[in-house]
N, C-alpha and C positions, 0 to 999 in steps of 0.2 A: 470500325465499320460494322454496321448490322447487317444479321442474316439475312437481307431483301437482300441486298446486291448477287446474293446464289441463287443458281435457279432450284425449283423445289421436286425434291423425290424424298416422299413418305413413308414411316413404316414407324408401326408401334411400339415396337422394342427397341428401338436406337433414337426413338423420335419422343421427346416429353413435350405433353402438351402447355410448355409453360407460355406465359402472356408474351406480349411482344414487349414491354416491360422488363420480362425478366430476363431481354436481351441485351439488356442495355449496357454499353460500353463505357470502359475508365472515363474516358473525356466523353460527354453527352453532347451530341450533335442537336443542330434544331433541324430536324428531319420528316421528310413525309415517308409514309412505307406503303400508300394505296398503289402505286402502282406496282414493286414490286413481289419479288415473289421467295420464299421462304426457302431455306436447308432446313428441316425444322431436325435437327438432329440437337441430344441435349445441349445445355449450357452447364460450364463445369469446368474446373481447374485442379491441374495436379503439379506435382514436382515428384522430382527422381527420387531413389530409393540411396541413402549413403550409407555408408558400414553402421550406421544406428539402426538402417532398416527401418525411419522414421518416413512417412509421408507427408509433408505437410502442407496445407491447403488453407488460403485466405479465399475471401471473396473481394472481389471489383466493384464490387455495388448492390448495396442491399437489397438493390430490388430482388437481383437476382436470387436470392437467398427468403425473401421474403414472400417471396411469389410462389416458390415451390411447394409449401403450405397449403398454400389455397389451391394451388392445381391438383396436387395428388390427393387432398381430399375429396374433389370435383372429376377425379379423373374418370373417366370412362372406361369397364373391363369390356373390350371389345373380344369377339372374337378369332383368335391367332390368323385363323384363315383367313378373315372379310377382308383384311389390305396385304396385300405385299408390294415390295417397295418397285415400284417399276413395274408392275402388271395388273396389266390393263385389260378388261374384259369387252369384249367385241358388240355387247349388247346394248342395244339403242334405245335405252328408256324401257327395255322390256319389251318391241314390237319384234324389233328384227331377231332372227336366228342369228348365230354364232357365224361368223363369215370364216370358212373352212377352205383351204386353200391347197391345189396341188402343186407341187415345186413348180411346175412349169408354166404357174399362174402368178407366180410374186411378184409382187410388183417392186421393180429395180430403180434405183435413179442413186448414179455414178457420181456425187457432186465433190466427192476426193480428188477422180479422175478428170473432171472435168472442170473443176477452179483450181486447181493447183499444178505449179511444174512439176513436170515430167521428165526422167530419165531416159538422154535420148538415145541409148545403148537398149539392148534387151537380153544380150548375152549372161550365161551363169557365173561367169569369172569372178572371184573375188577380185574388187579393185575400190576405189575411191570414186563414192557416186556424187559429184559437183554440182550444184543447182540446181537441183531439185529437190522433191516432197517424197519420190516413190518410185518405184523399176516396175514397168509392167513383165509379170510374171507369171507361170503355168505351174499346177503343180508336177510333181515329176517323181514322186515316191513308186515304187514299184510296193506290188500287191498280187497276192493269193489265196484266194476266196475268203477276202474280209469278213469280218463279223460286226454286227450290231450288236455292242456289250449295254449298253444302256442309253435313255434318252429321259428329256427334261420334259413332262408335260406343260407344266408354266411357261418354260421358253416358247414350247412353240404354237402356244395361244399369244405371246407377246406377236410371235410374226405370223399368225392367223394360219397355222399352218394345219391341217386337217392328221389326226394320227393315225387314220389310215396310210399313211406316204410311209410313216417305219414299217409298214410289213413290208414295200415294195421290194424285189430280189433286188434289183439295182440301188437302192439308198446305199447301203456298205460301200458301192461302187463308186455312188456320187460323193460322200462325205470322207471317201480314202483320200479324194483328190482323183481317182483313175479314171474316173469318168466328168465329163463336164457338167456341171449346173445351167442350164438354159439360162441365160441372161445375163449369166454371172461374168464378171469384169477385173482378173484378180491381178494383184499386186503386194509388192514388199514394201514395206514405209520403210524412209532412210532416217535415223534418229543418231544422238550422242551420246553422251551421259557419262555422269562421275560415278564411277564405282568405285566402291570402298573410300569414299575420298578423295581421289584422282581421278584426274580429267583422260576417259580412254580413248575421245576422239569417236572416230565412225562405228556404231553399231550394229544399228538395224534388225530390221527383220530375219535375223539367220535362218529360222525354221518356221515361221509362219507366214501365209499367205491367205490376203485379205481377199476373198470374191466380190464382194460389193458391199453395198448398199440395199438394205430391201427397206419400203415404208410400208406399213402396217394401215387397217381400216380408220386406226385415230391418226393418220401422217406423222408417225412415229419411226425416227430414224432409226436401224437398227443393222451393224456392221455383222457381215458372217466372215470370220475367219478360222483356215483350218491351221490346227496347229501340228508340225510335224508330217509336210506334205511336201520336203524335199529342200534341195538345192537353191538359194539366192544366190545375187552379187554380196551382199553381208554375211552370208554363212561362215568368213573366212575359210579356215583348213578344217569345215567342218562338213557333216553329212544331209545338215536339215531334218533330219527324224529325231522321234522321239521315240522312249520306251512305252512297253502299257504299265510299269510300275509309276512314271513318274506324271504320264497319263490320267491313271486313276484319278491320284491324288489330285490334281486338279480339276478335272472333272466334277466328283464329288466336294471341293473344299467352296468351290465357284457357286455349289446348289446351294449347300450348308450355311455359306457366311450372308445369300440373300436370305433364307430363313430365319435368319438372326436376326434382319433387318440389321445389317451391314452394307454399304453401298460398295458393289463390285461387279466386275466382270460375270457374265454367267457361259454356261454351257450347253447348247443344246444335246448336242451325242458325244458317245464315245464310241470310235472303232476299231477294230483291229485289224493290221495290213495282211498279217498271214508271214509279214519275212520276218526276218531277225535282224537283230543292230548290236554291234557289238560294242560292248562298254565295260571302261575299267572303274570300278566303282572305287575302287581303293587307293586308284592311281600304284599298287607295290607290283606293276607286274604279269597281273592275272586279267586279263581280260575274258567275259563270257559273254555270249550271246544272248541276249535279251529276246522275247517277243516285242514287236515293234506297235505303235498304235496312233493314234490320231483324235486329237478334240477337237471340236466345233466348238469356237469361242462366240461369245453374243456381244456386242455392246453399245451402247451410242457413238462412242468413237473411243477409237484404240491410243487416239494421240497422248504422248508422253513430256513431261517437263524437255527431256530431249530430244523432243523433234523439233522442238525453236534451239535448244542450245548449241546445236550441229552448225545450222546455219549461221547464229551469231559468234559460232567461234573463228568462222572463215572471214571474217573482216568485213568491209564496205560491202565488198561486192554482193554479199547474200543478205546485206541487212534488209533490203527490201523486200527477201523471202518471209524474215520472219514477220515484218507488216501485212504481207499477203495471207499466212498462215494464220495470223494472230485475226485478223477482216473476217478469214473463213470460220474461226471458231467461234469469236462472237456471233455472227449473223446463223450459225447454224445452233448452236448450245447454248448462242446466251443470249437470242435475241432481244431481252428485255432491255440488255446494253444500249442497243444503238437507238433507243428513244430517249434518252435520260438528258433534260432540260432544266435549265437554272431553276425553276420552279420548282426541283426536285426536291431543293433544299440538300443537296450531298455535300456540305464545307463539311470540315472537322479540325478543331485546333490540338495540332500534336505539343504546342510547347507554349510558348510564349510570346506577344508579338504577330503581327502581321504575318510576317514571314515563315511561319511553322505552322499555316491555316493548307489542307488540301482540300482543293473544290476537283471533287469526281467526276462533278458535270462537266465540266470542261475537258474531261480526259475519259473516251471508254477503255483504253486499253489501264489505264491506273485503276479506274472501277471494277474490270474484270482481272486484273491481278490482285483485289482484294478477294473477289471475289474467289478466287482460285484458289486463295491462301485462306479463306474459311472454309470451303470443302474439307482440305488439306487438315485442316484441325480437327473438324468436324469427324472425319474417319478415322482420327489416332485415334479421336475421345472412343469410339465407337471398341475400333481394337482393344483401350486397353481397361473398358470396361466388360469384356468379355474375355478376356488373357489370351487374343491372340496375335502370335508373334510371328511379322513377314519373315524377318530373313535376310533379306537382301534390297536393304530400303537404297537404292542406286536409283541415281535420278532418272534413268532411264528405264524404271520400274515405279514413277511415280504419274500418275493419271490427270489430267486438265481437269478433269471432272469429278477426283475427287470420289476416284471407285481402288478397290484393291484388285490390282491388276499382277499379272503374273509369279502364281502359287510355282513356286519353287521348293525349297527347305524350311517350308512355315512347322509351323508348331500351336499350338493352344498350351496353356498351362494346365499342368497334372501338381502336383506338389507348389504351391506358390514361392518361385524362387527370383527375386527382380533380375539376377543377371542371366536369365533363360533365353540361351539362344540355341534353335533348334539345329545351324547352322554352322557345322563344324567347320570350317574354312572360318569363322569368323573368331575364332577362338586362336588364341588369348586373350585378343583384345576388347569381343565382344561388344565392338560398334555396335552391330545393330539388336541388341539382346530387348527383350522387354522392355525393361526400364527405361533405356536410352530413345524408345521408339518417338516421343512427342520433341526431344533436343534436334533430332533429327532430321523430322518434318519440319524442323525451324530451318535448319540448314539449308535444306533442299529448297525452301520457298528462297532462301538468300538467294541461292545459282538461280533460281526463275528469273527471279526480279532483277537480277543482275544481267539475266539476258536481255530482260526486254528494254532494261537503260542502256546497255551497249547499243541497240537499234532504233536507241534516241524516242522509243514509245513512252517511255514515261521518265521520271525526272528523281535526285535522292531522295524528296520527301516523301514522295508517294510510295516511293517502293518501300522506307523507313515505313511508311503507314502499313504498308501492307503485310509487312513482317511482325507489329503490331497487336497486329488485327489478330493474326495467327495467332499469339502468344492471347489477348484476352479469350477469345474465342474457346481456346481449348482447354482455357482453365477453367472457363463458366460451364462448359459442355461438362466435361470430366467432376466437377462437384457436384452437378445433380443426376449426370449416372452415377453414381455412390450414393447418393442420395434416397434413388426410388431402390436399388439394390437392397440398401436396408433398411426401407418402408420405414423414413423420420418425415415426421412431419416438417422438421426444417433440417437447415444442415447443421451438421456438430464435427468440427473440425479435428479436436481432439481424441472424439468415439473414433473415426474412421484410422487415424493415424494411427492408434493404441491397434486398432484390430489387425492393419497389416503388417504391422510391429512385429502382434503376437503371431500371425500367419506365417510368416516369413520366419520365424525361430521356430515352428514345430512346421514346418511342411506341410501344412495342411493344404488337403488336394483344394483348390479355390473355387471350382464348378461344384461341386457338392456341396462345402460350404456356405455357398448365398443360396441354396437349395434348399439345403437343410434348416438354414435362420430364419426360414418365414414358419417352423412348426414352435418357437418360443411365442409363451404367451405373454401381454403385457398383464402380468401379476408379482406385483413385488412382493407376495406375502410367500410364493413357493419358497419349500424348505433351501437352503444353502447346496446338500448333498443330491439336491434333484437338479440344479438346475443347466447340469452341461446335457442332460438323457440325451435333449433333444439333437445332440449332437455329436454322441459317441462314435457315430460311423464315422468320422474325422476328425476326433481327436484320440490318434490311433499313439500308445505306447510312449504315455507323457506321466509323467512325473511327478510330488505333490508338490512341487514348487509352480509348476506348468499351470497344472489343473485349479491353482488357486490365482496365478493370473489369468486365466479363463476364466475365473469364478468371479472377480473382482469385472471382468469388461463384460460379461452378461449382465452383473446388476445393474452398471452403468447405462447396459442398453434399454433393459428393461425399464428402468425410470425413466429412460426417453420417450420409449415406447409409452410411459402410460403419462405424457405429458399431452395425447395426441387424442381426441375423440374419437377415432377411427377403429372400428371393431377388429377383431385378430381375426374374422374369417375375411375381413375386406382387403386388411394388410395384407395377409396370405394369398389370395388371388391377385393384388397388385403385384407383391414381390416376384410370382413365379412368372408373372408377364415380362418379367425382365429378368429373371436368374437361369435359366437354357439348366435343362436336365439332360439333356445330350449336347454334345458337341462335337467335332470330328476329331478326336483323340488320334495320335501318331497308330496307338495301335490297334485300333481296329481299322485303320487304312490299310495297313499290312497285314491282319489276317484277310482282308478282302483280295488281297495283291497278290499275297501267299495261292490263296482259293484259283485264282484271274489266268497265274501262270501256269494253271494246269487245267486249265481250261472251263472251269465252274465260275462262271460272273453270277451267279446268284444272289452269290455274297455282299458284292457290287449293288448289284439294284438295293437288295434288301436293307443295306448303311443309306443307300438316298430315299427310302420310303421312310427311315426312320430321321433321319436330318432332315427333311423336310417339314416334321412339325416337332422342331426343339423344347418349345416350351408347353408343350401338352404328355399330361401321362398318357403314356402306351402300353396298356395290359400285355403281357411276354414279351417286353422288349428291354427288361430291366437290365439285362446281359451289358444291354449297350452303354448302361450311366457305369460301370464297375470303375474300378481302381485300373492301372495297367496293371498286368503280370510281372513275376520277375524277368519274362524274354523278353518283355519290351525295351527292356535297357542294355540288350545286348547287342555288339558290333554290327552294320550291315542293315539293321532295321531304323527304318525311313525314320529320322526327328529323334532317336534315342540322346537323350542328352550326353551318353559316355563314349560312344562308339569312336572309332580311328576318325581320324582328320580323314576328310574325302572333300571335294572342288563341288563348286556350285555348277550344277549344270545350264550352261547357256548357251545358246543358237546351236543345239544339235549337237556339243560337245560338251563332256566333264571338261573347263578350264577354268583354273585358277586367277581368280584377279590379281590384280597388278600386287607384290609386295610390298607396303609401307617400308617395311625396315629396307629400302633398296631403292636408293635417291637415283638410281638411274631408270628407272622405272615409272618414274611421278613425271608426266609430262604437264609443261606447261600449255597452257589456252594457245595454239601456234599463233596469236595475232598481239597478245599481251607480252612487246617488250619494248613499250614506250618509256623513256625514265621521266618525264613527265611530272611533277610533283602533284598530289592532289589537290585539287580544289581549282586548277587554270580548266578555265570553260572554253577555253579551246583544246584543250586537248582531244588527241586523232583516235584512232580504233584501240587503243589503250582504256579510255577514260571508261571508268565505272566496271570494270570486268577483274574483281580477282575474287570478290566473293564476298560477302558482307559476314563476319566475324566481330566485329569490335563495335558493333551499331550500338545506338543508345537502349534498341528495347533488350539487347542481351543485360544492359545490367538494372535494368527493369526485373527480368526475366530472375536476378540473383538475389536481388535486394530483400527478398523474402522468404529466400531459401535458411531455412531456422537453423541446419545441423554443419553450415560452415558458408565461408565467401569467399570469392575468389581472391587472389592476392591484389589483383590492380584490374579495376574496372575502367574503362576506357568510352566516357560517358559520350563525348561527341565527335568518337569517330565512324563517318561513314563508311565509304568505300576505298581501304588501302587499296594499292596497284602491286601490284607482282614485280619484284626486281626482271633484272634480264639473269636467265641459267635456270640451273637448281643448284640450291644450297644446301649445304653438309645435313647430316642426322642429328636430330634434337634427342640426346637421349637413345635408349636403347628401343629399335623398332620405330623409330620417326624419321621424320622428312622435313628438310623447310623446303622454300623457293624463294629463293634472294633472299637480301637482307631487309628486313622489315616487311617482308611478304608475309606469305601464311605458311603454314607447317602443318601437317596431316598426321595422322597415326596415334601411336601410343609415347607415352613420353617417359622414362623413367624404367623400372621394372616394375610393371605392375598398375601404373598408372595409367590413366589416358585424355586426350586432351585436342582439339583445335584449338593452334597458338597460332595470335597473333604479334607477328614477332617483333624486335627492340626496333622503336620508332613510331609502334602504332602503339606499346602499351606492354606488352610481355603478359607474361604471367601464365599461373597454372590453375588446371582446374582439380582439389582438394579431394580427394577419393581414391580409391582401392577399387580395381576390374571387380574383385571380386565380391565386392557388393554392388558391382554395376556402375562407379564412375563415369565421369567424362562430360564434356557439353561444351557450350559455347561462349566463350568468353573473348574479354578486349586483355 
């Protein structure tokens, strides 16, 4: 499916200007694209990193590879400033003034609260919220003389909001939660979601609270919620606050990754309550007291893969929730949906035959869960061309829209290492490390699409298409961000693999690196012994066996480089348009955090004045591109790759997800225990829910993987069904559920794996955690 089906948010460093051409998919559709509207995020493809620490990358279709040529020599150096992704300037052709707005002039409109069911409780109790979308909610954090630690000027020109309102003494007051927002209408959203691989059932909004809806002067939807402003029915046995350490960091990481031209979540303020909250970071024991704090999150909408998978796990009764949910989200984020007509030309043939053509026209909910599923690619490509690493890709952490939603235990890459995961609770296994991050967005679109076939919205093929989709999408993205990275006039699949080869055996830090590559010139005449200079500051305490493999992948580049008419100051202005000289490194969140808890936010502002323009030099700002220290890697400090195992913190409490190695713990979908055999189209609230593992594009997805194959690919199976129970442990640290169900975790010592088990296919997926393993396989 082509990038029209998504709706479009632009930005020049996540975004290649390539043709529409060079979006062109494995099977070529006969397609019109005038009435759509673009993702324009790269086109590109990757694969996981195996103990060869080989990358290797085909292309789908020449165009897309042919195109890139002619765009990046055509490409236009714009101005960092002139776009940002999602911000919008209030000026009407230049007549009108900036329309400046005082909080108690926004304009509100409720259409969460007002098209969707309602929770017809309003008590704090944790309990099981039934049929509905949301709990009307108040905030209820207690507060002592809050502070205004900082705020987003871009935010809040998005919501036209005048910044005279942050001097006001009451702002702290209103954005603590302790005082009311005029017009504001707030609410907990009730969601699901697999975490770590398992189904955890109800989760919800434990610690944030949505106030509305404000539209902006262009009728620009835009959600305010605070985060860490108390008590829900979802909080469980937890407090609903948050800290100002883990605060900050999202705050800041939320400015950062739209400067990137990263599509996410933003932040207007951050505040501070004034109480404390008490938190055992280490879980051994020692609990201390924290400063407590609170973020303003911005977004179009906060909805989550599981806020449809909640309701399609409760059986019949809620499936017409998530039709209702799924009506709401089209008509409001993708209205381009509900006009789409046979003339649109949307067929597409996935195989062979009649019977393997999907027509999109005929179905908007299969159109926009392609749709959903190119976002979804589109933002891996995005992350893992800038090396950053969520953390806690849980489907209840994954966005309809295709934004990076909830900064938890992220990380950015310091040293390029594929199995980097910031995320100590994820270790050993390192599900969601780097490398793993695009297998996983594959997963995660399976449980979508698998909700929306349980609620009978779409049917196997489309959702097959739409898993598809993913997988070309994020390969085409991901080869031409690599591409403009290292300023090639086309793409060269073998330069790129050799470089993160070589990356990946000397740790070289990978932001200064593509930094540093646009100062080589294309001159093959420089001497042999000159030509790493340009690159000494990372290639730090290597070897002469090193320095002459780096010797040998410079020349190589450099011959590429001068296969390309493109002058080396045009390269170098291209390159640095997409290579970020700052990023938000773990540790300078922490010396900001360090500064914050003793009362100095200086620090604070100062990391968001300079994250906000990542890819412009900043004369006396160079402190901030440095190396980390050696305290960066010590115990306690936020994302340190070595520090003690510590719990992901969520809904207002350090807890630990669910344990793989601990089959009593893996709950089953409660509605999935039909025995039902696949393929009877009568089957009841069983049919199509256990999770698409063994689909034909996974072995798609392997067929091209050069440094090994899965043992048994399981070419046309769709949707296994989940036996009735859970079944024994695969291996040390796994899980099955039933017999020929699916299996979760890590499998072996050392290995790890989504198995599909004996009846759909078996098998294992070939790798070591510790070069980053795992995927998905039949």
């Amino acid at each position: 499916m082509p990038s029209h089906i998504s709706a479009s948010f632009s930005h020049p460093h996540c975004s290649s200007s390539l043709s529409a051409t060079a979006t062109a998919t494995l099977r070529r559709p006969i397609l019109s694209i005038s009435k759509f509207y673009f993702y324009p995020l790269n086109t590109f493809k990757s694969r996981r990193l195996h103990s060869s620490l080989i990358i290797s990358m085909e292309s789908h279709s020449s165009a897309s590879v042919d195109s890139i040529s002619h765009d990046l020599k055509n490409q236009k150096i714009e101005n960092n400033n002139n776009i940002r992704n999602n911000d919008f300037d209030s000026e009407n052709d230049g007549i009108n003034k900036k329309v400046k707005l005082k909080l108690e002039e926004l304009k509100w409109d409720h259409s969460f609260v007002r098209e969707l069911p309602s929770d017809t409780k309003t008590d704090l109790v944790p309990r099981e919220v039934l049929h509905a979308c949301y709990t009307r909610v108040s905030p209820s954090v207690e507060v002592e003389d809050p502070q205004l630690v900082a705020w987003s000027h871009s935010v809040s020109e998005l919501l036209d909001l005048d910044s005279k309102e942050f001097e006001r003494h009451d702002f702290p007051l209103i954005f603590s939660g302790a005082s009311p927002l005029v017009g504001a209408m707030p609410y907990a959203q009730c969601y699901g979601g697999h975490q770590f691989g398992m189904w955890a059932g109800q989760l919800g909004d434990g610690r944030a609270i949505t106030l509305g809806e404000v539209l902006n002067s262009k009728s620009e939807r835009w959600e305010l919620q605070l985060k860490g402003a108390g008590k829900t029915p979802y909080s469980r046995f937890a407090d609903g606050l948050a800290v100002l350490r883990s605060s900050i960091r999202e705050f800041l990481c939320s400015e950062a990754m739209h400067s990137l031209g990263i599509p996410t979540t933003r932040a207007l303020c951050l505040v501070t309550t004034g109480k404390y909250v008490t938190r055992d970071m280490f879980y051994d024991g020692n609990p201390k007291d924290e400063p407590g704090a609170i973020v303003c999150r911005v977004a179009q909408s906060f909805l989550r893969f599981g806020s449809y998978q909640i309701h399609a796990s409760r059986g019949k009764e809620d499936f017409d929730i998530v039709r209702t949910l799924a009506d709401y989200t089209i008509h409001h984020h993708f209205p381009h949906l509900e006009n789409i007509s046979k003339s649109d030309s949307l067929s597409f043939n996935t195989g062979e035959g009649d019977d393997s053509v999907v027509d999109l026209t005929s179905n908007k909910y299969a159109a926009w869960a392609v749709g959903v599923a190119e976002r979804t690619a589109s933002l891996v490509a995005c992350w893992q061309g800038v090396g950053f690493t969520h953390g806690v890709l849980n489907t209840d952490n994954m966005s309809v829209l295709g934004l990076t939603i909830d900064y938890g235990p992220f990380g950015f890459l310091d040293a390029f290492d594929p199995s980097y995961t910031p995320n100590t609770t994820d270790l050993p296994g390192r599900r969601y490390c780097f490398a793993n991050q695009p297998d996983i967005g594959l997963w995660n679109i399976a449980q979508f699409t698998t909700t929306l076939s349980a609620a009978k919205l779409i049917n196997d093929k489309e959702a097959n298409y739409a898993m598809e989709r993913y997988e070309t999408k994020f390969m085409d993205e991901y080869q031409a961000i690599m591409t403009r990275k290292l300023g090639l006039h086309k793409y060269n699949k073998q330069l790129i693999s050799d470089l993160l080869k070589n990356m990946a055996v000397d740790k070289v830090d990978y932001t200064n690196f593509f930094r540093l590559l646009s100062n080589i010139k294309a001159d093959p005449t420089i001497p042999e012994d000159e030509l790493l200079i340009p690159l000494k500051a990372v290639l730090l305490d290597i070897g002469k066996e090193r320095k002459d493999a780096w010797t040998s992948w410079v020349q190589s580049y450099i011959q590429e480089l001068s296969a390309s008419d493109i002058s080396d100051e045009e390269r170098k202005i291209s390159m640095n348009s997409v290579n970020p000289k700052y990023i938000l490194r773990n540790y300078l969140c922490q010396s900001a955090i360090d500064a914050a808890e003793q009362g100095d936010f200086e620090e604070v502002r100062r990391l968001l004045k300079v994250m906000e323009s990542p890819y412009e030099e900043q004369p006396g700002m160079e402190k901030y591109a440095r190396l980390p220290p050696a305290w960066a890697y010590r115990p306690g400090k936020s994302g340190a790759m070595k520090e003690p195992a510590k719990a992901v913190e969520m809904n207002g409490s350090r807890k630990r997800p669910p344990s793989s190695s601990n089959p009593t713990q893996n709950k089953q979908w409660p509605f999935l225990k039909s025995k039902e055999k696949r393929g009877n189209k009568s089957s009841s609230d069983a049919t199509n829910f256990a999770g698409i593992l063994g689909i034909k594009s996974a072995a798609t997805w392997f067929s091209v993987v050069q440094w090994g194959t899965p043992r048994c690919l399981a070419k046309q199976v769709r949707y296994p069904k989940l036996g009735a129970g859970a079944g024994g442990g695969i291996g040390t640290g796994g899980a099955g559920i039933g017999t020929g169900g699916i299996g979760g975790g890590l499998v072996g010592a050392g290995s790890g794996a989504f198995i599909v088990g004996a009846g759909v296919g078996g098998g294992c997926w070939i790798g070591a955690w510790d070069a980053c393993g795992g995927g998905i396989i039949g």
